[in-house]
MIDOSE-1310 file (N, C-alpha, C; in nm, 2 decimals, decimal comma, always signed):
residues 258
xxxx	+5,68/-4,47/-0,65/+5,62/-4,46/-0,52/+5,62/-4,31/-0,48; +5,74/-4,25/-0,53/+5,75/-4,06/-0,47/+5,60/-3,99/-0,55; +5,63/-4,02/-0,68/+5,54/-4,01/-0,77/+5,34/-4,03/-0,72; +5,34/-4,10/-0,68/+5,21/-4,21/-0,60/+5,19/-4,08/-0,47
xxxx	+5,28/-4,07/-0,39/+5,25/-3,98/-0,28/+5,23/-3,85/-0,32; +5,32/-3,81/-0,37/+5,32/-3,65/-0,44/+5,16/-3,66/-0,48; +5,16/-3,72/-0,59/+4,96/-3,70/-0,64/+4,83/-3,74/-0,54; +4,89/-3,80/-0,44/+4,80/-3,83/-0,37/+4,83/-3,70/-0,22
xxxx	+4,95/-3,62/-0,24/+4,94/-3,52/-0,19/+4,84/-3,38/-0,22; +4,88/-3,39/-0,36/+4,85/-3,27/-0,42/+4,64/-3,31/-0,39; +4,62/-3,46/-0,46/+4,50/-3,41/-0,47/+4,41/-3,42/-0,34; +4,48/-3,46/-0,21/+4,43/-3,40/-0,09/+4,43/-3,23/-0,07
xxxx	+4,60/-3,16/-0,11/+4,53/-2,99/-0,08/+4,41/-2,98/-0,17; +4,36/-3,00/-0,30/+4,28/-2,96/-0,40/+4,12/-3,02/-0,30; +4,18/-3,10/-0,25/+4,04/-3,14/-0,17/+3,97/-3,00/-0,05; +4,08/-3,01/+0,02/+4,09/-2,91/+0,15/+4,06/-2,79/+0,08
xxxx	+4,11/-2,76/-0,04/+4,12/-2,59/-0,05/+3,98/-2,56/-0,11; +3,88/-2,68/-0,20/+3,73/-2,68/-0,23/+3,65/-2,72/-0,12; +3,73/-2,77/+0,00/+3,59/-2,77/+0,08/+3,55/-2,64/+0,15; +3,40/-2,68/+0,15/+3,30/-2,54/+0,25/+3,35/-2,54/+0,35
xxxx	+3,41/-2,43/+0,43/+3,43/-2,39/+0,57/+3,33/-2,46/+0,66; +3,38/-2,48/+0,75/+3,25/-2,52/+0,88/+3,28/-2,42/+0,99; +3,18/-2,46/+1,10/+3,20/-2,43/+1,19/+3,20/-2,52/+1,31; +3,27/-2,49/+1,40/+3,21/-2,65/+1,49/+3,17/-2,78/+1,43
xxxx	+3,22/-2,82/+1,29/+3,15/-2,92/+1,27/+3,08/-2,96/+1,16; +3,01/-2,84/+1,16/+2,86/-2,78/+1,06/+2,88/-2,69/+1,00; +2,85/-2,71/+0,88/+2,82/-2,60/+0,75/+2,77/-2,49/+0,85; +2,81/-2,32/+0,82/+2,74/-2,22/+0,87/+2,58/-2,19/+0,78
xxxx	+2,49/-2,18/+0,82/+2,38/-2,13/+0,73/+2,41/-2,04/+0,67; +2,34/-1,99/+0,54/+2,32/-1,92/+0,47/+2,27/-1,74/+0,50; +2,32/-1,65/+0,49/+2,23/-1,55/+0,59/+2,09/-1,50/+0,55; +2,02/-1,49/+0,62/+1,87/-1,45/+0,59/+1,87/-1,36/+0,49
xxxx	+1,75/-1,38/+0,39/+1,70/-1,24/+0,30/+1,64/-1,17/+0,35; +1,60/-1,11/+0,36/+1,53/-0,99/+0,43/+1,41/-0,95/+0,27; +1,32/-0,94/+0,26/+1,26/-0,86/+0,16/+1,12/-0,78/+0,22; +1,13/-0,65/+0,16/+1,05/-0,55/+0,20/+0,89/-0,58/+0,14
xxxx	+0,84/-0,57/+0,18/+0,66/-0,63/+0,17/+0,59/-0,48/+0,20; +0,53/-0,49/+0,10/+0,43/-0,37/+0,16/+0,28/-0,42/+0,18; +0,23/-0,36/+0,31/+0,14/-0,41/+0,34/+0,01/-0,33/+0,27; -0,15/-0,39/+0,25/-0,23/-0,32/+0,13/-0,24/-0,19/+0,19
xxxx	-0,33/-0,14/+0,13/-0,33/+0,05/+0,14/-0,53/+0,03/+0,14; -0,55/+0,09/+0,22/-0,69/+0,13/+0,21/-0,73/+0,29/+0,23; -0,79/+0,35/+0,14/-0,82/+0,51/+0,15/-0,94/+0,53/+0,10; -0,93/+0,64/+0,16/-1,07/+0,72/+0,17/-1,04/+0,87/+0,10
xxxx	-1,07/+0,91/+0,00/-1,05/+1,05/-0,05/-1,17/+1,13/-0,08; -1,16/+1,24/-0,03/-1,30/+1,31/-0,04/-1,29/+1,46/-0,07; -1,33/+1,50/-0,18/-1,30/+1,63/-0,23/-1,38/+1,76/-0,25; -1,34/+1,85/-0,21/-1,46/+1,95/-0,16/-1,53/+2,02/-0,30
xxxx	-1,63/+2,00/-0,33/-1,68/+2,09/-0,47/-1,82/+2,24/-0,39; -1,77/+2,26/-0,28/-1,86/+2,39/-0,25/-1,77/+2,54/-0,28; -1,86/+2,60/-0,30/-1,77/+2,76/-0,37/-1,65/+2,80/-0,31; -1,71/+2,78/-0,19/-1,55/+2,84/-0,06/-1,44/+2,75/-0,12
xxxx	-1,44/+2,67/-0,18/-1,29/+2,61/-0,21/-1,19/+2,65/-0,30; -1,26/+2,77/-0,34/-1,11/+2,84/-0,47/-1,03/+2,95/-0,38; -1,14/+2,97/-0,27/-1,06/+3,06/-0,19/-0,93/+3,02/-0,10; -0,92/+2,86/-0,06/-0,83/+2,81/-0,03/-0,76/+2,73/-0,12
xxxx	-0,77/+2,78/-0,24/-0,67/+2,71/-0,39/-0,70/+2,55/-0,36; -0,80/+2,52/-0,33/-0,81/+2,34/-0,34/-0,81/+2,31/-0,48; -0,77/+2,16/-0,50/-0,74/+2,12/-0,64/-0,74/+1,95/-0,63; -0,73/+1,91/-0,72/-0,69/+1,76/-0,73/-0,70/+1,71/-0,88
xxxx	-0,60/+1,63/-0,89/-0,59/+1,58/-1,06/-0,62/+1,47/-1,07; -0,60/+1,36/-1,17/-0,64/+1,26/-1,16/-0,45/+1,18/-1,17; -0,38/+1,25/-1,23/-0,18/+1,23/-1,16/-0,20/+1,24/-1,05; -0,26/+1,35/-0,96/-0,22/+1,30/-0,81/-0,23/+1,23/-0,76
xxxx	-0,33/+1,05/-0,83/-0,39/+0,95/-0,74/-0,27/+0,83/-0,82; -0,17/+0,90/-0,88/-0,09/+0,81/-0,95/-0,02/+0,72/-0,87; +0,04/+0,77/-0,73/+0,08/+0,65/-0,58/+0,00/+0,59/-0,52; -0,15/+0,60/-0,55/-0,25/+0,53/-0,52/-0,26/+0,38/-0,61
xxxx	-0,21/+0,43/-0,70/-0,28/+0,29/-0,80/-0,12/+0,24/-0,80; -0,03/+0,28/-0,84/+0,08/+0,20/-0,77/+0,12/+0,12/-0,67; +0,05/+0,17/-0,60/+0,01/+0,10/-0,44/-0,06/-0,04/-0,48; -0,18/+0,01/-0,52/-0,25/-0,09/-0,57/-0,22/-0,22/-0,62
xxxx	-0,14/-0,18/-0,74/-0,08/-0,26/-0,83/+0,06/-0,36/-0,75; +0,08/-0,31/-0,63/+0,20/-0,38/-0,57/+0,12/-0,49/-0,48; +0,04/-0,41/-0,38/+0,02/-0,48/-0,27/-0,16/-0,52/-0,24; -0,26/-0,50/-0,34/-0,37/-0,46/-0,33/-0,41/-0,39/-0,25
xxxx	-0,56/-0,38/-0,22/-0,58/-0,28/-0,09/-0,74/-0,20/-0,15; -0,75/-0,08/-0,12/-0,87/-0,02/-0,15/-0,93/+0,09/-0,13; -0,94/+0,16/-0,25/-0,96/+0,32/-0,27/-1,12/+0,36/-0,24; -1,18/+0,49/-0,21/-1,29/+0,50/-0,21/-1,27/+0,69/-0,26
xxxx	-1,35/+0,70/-0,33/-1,33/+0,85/-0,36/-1,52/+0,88/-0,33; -1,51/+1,03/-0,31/-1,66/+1,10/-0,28/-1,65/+1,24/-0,23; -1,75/+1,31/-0,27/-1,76/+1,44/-0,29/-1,79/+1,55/-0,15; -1,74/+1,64/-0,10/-1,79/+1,69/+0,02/-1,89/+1,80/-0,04
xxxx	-1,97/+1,88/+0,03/-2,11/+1,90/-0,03/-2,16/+1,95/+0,04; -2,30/+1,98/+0,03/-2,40/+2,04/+0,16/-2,47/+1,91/+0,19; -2,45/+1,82/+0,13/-2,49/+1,67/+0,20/-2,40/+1,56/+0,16; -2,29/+1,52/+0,23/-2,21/+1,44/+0,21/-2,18/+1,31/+0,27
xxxx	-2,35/+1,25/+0,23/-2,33/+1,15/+0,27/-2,35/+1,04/+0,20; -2,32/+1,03/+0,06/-2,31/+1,03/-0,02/-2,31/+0,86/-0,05; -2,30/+0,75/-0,11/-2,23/+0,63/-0,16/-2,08/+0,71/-0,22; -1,95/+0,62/-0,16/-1,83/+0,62/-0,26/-1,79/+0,56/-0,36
xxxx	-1,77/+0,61/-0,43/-1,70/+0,48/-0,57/-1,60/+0,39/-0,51; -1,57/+0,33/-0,57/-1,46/+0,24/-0,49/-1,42/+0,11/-0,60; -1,26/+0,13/-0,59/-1,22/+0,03/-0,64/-1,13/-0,05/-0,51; -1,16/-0,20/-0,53/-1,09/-0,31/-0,46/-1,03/-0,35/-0,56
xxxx	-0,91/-0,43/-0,48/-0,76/-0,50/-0,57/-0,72/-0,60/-0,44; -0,77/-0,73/-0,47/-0,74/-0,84/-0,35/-0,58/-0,86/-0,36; -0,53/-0,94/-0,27/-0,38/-0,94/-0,24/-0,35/-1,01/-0,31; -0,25/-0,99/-0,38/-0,15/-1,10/-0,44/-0,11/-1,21/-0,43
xxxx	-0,09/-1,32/-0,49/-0,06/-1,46/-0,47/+0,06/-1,43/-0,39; +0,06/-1,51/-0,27/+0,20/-1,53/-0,21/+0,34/-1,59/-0,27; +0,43/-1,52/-0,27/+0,55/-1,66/-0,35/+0,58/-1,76/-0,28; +0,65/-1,90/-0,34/+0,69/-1,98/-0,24/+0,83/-1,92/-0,19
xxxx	+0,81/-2,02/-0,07/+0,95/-1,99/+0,01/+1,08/-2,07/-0,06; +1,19/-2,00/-0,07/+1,28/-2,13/-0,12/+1,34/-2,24/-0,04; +1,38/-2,35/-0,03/+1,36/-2,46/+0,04/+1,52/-2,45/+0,10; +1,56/-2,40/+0,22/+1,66/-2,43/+0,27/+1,77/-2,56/+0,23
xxxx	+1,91/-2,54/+0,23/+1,99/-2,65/+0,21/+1,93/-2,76/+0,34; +1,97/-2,87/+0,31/+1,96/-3,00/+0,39/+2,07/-2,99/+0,47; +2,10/-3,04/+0,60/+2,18/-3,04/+0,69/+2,26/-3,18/+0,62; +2,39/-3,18/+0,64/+2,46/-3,24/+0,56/+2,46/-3,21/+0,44
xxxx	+2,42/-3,14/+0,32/+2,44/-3,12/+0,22/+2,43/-3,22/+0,13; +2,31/-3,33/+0,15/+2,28/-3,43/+0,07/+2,22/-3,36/-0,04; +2,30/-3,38/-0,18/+2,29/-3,31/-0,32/+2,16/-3,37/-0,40; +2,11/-3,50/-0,38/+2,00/-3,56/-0,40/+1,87/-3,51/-0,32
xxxx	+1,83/-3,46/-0,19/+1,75/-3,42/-0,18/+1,77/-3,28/-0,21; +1,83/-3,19/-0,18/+1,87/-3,06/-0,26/+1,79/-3,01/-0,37; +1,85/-3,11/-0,46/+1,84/-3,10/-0,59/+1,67/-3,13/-0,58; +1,62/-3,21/-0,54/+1,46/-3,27/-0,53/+1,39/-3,16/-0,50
xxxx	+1,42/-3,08/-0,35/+1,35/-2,98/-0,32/+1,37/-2,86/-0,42; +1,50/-2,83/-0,46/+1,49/-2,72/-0,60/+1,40/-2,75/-0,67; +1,37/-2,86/-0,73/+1,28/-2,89/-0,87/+1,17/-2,87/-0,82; +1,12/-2,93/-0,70/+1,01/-2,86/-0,65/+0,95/-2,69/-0,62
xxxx	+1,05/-2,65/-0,60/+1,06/-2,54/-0,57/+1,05/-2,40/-0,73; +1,09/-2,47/-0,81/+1,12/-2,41/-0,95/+0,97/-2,46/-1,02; +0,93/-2,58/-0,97/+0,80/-2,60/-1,03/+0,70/-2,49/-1,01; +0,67/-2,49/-0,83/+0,60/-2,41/-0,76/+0,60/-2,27/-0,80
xxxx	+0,74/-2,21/-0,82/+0,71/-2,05/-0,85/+0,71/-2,02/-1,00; +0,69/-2,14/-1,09/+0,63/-2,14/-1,22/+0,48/-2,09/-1,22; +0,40/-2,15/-1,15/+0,28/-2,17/-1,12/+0,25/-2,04/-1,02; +0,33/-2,00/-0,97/+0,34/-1,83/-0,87/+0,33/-1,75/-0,98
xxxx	+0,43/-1,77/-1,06/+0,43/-1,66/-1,20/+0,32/-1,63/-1,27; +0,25/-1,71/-1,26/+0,13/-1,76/-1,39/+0,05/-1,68/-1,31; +0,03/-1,73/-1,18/-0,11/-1,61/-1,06/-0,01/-1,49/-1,08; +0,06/-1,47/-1,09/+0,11/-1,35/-1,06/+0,08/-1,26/-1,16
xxxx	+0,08/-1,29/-1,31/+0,04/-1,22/-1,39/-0,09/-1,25/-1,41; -0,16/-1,34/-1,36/-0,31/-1,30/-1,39/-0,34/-1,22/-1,28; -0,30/-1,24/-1,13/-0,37/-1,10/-1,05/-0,27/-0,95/-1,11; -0,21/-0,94/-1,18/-0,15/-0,79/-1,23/-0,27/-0,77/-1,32
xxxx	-0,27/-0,86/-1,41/-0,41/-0,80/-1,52/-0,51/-0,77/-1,47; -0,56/-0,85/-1,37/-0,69/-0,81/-1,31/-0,65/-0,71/-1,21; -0,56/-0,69/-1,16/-0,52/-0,54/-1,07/-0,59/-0,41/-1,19; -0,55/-0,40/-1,31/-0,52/-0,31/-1,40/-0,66/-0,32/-1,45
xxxx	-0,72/-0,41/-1,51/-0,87/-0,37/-1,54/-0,91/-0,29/-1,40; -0,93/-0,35/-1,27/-1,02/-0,31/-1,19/-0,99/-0,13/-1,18; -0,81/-0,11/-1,14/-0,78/+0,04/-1,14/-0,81/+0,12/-1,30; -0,81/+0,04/-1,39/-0,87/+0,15/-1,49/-1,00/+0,16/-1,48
xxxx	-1,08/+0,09/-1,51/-1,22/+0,10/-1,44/-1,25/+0,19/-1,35; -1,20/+0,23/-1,24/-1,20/+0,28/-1,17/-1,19/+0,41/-1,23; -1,08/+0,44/-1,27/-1,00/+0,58/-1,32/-1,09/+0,64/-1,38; -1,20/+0,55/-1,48/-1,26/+0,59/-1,59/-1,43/+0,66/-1,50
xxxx	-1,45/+0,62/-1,39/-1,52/+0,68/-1,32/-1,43/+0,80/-1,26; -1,33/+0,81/-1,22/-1,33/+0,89/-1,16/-1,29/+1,03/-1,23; -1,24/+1,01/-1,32/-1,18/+1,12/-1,41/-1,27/+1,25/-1,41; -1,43/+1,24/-1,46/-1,48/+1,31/-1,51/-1,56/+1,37/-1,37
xxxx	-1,51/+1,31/-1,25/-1,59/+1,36/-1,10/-1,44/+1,44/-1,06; -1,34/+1,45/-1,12/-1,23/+1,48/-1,04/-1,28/+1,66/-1,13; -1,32/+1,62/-1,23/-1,35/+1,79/-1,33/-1,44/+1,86/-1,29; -1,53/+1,80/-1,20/-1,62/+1,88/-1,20/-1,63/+2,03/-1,11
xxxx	-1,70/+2,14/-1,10/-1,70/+2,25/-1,04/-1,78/+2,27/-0,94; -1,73/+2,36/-0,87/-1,79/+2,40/-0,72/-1,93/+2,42/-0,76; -2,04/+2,31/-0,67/-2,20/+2,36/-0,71/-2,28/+2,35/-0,58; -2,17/+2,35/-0,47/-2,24/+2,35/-0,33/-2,24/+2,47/-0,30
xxxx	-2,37/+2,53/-0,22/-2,36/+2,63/-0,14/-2,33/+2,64/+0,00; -2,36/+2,52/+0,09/-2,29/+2,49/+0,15/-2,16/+2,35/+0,19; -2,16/+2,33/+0,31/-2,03/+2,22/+0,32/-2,07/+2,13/+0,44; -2,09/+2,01/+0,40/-2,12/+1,90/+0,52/-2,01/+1,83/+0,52
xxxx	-1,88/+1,87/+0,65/-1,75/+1,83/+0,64/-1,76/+1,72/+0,69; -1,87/+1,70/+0,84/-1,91/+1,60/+0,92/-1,90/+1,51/+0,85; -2,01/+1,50/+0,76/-2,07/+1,38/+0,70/-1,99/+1,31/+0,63; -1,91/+1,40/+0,54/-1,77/+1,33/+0,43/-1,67/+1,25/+0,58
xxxx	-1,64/+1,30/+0,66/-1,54/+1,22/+0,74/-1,60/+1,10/+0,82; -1,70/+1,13/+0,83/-1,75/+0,99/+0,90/-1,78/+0,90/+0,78; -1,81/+0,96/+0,63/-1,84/+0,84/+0,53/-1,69/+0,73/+0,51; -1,60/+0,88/+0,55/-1,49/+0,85/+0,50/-1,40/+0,71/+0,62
xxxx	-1,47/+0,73/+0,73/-1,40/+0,67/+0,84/-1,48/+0,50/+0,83; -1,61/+0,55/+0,82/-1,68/+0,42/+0,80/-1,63/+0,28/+0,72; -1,63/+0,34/+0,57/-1,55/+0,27/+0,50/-1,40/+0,21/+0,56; -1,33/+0,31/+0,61/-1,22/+0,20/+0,71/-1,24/+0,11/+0,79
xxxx	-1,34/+0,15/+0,84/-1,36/+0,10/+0,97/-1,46/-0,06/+0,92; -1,48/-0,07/+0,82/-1,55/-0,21/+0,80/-1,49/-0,31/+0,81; -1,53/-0,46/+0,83/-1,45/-0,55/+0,82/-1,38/-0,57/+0,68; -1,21/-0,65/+0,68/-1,18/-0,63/+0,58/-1,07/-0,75/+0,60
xxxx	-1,06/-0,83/+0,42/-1,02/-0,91/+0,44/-0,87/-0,85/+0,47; -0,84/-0,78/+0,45/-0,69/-0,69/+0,47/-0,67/-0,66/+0,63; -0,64/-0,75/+0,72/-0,61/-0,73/+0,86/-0,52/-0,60/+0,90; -0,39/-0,62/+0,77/-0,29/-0,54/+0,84/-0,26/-0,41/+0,76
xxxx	-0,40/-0,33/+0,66/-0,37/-0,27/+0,54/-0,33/-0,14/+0,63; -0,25/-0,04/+0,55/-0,23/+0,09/+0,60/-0,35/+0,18/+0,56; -0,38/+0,26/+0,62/-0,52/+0,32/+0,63/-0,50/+0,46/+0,62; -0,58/+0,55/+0,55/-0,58/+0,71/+0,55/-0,73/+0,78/+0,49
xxxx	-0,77/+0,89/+0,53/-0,86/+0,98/+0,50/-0,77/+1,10/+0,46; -0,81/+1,14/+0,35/-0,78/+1,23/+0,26/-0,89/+1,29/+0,23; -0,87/+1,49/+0,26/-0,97/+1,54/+0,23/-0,91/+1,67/+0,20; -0,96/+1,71/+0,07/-0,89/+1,80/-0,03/-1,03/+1,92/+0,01
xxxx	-1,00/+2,01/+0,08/-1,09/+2,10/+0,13/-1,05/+2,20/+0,22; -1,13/+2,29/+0,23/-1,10/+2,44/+0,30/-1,12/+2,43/+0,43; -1,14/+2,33/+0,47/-1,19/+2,28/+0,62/-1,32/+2,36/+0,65; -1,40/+2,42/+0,57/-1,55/+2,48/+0,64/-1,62/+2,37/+0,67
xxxx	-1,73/+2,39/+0,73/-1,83/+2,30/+0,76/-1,93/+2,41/+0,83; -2,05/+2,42/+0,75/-2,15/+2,52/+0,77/-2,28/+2,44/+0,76; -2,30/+2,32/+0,72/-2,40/+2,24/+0,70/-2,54/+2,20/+0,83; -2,43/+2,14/+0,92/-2,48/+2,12/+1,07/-2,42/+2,18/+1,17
xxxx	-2,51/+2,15/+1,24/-2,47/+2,14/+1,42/-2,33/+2,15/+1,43; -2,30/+2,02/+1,42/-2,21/+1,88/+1,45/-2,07/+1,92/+1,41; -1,95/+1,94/+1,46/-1,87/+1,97/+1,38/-1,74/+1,86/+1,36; -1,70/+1,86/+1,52/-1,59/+1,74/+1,50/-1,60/+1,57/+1,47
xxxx	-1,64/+1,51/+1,44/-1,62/+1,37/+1,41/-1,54/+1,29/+1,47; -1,59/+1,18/+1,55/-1,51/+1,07/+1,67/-1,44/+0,98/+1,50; -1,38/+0,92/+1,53/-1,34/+0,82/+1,42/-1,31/+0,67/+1,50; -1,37/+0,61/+1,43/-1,36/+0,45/+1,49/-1,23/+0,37/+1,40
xxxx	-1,18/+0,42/+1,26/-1,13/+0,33/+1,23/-0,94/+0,36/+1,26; -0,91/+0,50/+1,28/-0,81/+0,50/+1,36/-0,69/+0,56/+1,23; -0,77/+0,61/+1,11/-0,70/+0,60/+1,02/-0,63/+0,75/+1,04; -0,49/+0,73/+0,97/-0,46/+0,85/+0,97/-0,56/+0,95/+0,89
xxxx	-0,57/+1,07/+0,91/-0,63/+1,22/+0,83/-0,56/+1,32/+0,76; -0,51/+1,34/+0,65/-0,48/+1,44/+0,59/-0,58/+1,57/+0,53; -0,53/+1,68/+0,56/-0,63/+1,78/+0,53/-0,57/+1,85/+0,41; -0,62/+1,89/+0,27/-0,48/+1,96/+0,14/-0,58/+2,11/+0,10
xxxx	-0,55/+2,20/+0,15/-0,54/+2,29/+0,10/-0,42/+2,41/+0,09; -0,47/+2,48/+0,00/-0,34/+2,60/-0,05/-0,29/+2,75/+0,12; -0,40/+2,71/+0,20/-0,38/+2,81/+0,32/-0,34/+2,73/+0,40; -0,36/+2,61/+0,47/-0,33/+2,54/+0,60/-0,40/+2,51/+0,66
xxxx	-0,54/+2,56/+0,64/-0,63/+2,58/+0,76/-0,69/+2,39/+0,78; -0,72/+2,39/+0,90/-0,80/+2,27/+0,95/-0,93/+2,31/+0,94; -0,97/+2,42/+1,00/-1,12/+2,47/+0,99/-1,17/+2,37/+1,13; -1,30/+2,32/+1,02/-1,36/+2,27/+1,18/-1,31/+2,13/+1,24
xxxx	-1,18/+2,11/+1,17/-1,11/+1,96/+1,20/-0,97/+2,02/+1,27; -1,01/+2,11/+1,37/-0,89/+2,17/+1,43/-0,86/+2,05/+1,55; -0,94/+2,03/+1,64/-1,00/+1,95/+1,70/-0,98/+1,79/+1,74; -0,94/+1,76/+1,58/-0,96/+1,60/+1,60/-0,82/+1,53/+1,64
xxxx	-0,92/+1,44/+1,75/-0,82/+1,33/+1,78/-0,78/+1,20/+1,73; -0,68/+1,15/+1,67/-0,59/+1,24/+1,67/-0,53/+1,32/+1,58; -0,47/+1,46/+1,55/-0,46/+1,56/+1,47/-0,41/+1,52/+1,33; -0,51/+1,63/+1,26/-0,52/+1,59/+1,09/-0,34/+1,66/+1,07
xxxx	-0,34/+1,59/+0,99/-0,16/+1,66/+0,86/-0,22/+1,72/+0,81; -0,09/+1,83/+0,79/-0,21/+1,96/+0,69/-0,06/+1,95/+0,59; -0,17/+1,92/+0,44/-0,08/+1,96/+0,30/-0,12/+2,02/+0,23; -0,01/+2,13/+0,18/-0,04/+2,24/+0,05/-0,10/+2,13/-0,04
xxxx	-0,06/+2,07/-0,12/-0,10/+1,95/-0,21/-0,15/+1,80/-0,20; -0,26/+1,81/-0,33/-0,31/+1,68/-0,30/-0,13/+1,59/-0,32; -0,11/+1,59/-0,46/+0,01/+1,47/-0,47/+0,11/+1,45/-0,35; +0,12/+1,54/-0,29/+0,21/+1,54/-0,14/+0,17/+1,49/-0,04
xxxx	+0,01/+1,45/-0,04/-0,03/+1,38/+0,10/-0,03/+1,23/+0,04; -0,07/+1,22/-0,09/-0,13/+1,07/-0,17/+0,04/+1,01/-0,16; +0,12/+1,12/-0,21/+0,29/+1,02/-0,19/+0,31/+0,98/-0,03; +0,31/+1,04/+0,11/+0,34/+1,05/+0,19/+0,28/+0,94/+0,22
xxxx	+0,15/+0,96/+0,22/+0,07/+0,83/+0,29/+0,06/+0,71/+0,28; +0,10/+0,74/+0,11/+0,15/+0,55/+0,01/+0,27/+0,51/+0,00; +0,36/+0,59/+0,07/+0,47/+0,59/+0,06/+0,54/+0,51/+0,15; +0,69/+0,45/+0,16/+0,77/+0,41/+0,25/+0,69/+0,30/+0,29
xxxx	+0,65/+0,17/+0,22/+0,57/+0,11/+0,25/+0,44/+0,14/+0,39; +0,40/+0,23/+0,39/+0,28/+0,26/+0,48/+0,32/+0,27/+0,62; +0,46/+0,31/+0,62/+0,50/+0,31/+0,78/+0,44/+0,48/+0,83; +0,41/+0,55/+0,73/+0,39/+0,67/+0,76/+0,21/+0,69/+0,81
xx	+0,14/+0,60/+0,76/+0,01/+0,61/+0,76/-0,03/+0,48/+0,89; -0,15/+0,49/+0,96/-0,15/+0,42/+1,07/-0,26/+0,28/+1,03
């Protein structure tokens, strides 16, 4: 009988000491995950090829647009590149990259801890992000054709040399604003105009540009100058380098760009 209680002692602590803590009663939940999402990226880059631009060391490579297509490749979203000019009102090239398949969510424990539905919702759950995987690497492939595609147009526009005599800055920023400002299936994409130029504008009239789509403005040249985008509301960033506005703006999931 001592024997009988003792084991039926012991395997009550072994019971207590494996059970899950409660609280009041109830299992405490699990604590939230938190995961970082970046929301798409949509840009406008526009690059000055009129003579006055060596005077302000403007430049751009086709590495500088390397947090651009990374961007891409994470979150989709959508580039537009085009030339500033003595008429810059140009069509932009443009690559699109639609949003990525959503993952599933994973299925909360059951209140009570019934191990049979648990287990039911896992299997479900392991099914489903099987089938996530599968979209997931066919939208990466198709991300990567579309941004090489793209690249392969842009390469040989990123070489080319100053053959404006003058500069229609107007027209590049409103081409550039337009394209934001369209509808898009991307509600919440982070937005920027990028314009790799000396800031002249000797073309027209017209100098400052209203902007309807609200996007941020970076201005990259080697002096600082805004030129005729001294003006705008609201005020352009001014960067020595292209790769220093393209990181900034794609950067920290787009909290930096508006």
């Amino acid at each position: 009988m001592k024997l009988i209680s003792l084991g039926a002692a012991v395997l009550v602590a072994v019971l207590a000491f494996n059970a899950t803590p409660t609280t009041g009663g109830r299992q405490p939940k699990p604590p939230a995950t938190v995961v970082a999402v970046q929301p798409p990226f949509r840009g406008a880059v526009l690059h000055d090829i009129s003579y006055s631009r060596d005077t302000a060391r403007v430049s751009a490579s086709l590495e500088d647009f390397t947090p651009i297509f990374d961007r891409l490749r994470v979150s989709g979203g959508e580039v537009g590149f085009g030339f500033i000019r003595e008429d810059s009102d140009h069509p932009l090239i443009r690559c699109y990259v639609p949003a990525p398949p959503e993952p599933p969510a994973l299925p909360p424990p059951t209140s009570g801890g019934n191990v049979f539905v648990n287990a039911t919702n896992q299997k479900r759950y392991d099914t489903e992000k099987k089938k996530y995987e599968a979209k997931r690497r066919a939208w990466e492939a198709d991300a990567n054709a579309r941004i090489n595609a793209f690249i392969a147009l842009l390469t040989p526009l990123l070489a080319a040399p100053a053959t404006a005599g003058s500069t229609d800055l107007t027209a590049a920023v409103e081409r550039g604003d337009l394209m934001l400002a369209e509808p898009s299936s991307f509600t919440h994409a982070d937005t920027a105009i990028i314009l790799i130029t000396d800031g002249i504008h000797n073309a027209t009239a017209k100098e400052t540009p209203t902007l309807r789509s609200h996007a941020a403005v970076a201005i990259v040249n080697g002096v600082g100058s805004l030129g005729a985008l001294a003006k705008l509301n609201p005020p352009a960033l001014r960067f020595e380098s292209t790769a220093a506005a393209i990181r900034y703006l794609t950067g920290d999931g787009g909290a930096n760009a508006h």
